[in-house]
N, C-alpha and C positions, 0 to 999 in steps of 0.2 A: 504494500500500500504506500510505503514513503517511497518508494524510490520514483514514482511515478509525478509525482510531484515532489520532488526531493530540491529541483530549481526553486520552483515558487518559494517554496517552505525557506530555505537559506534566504531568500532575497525579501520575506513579511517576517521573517520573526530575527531579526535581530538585535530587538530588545521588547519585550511586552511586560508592559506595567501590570501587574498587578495591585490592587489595597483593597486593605480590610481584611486578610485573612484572619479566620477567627483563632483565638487563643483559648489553649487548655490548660487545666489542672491547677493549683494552686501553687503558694510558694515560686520554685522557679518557672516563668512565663516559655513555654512551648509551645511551636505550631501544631493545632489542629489538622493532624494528616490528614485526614479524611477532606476535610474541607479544602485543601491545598492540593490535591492532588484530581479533587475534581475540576479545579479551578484550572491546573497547567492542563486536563483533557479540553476542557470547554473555551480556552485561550487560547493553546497550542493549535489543536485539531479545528478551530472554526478560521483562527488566520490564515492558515494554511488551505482550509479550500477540501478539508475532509469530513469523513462522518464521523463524529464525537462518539456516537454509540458503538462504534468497533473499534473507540482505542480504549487502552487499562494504561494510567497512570503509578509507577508505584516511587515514591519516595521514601529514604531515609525516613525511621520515627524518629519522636523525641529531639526534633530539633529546636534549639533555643531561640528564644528570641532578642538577635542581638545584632544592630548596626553595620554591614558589610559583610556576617556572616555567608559563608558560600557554599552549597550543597549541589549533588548532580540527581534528579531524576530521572527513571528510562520511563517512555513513552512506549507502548507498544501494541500496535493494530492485530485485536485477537483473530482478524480473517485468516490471515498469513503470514502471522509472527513477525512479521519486521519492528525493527526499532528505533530508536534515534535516543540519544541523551540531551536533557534540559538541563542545564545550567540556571542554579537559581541563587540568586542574592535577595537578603534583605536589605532595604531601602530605609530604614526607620525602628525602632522598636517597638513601632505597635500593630506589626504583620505586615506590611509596604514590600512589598518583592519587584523584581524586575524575573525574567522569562527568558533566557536564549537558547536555540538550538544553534550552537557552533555550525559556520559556511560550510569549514571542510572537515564537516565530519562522515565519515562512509554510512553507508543504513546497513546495518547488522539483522541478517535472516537468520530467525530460530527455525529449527524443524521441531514440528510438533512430533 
């Protein structure tokens, strides 16, 4: 599924804002996977020009919440396993992210 649009996709997503991801748990402030990972599907996969319902986003849990913090999620279309990594920063400490799929990244086929 990326590689078919693997051009467009480098050349829209080279930085998407995201804000307001919600924060969990008490004590120390962590992003809400669940909410953040539907976010990089429905940000990633709608600038890009795909169907949001045949990608799985999974990220790192238990990430903090903190200023320039940098994490990678994989994006991955469950029709035919291809993937791609997000690149994700936080922008702020109060869930503020920015989105990138690195230009020259390759799309990595799983076999199922």
């Amino acid at each position: 599924m990326f590689s078919r649009s693997r051009a467009r996709a480098g050349a829209l997503l080279a930085v998407c804002a995201l804000g307001g991801i919600a924060l969990a748990g008490c004590g120390t402030k962590t992003i809400d996977n669940d909410d953040l990972q539907s976010k990089v599907v429905s940000l990633i996969g709608g600038k890009a020009g795909l169907d949001v319902k045949d990608l799985e986003a999974k990220c790192p849990a238990d990430q903090k919440v903190e200023k320039g913090h940098t994490f990678t999620c994989t994006l991955t279309s469950k029709s035919d396993g291809s993937q791609v990594k997000v690149v994700v920063t936080e922008t702020n400490d109060k869930g503020g992210i920015t989105a990138t799929v690195p230009a020259d990244q390759k799309v990595t086929t799983v076999k199922k």
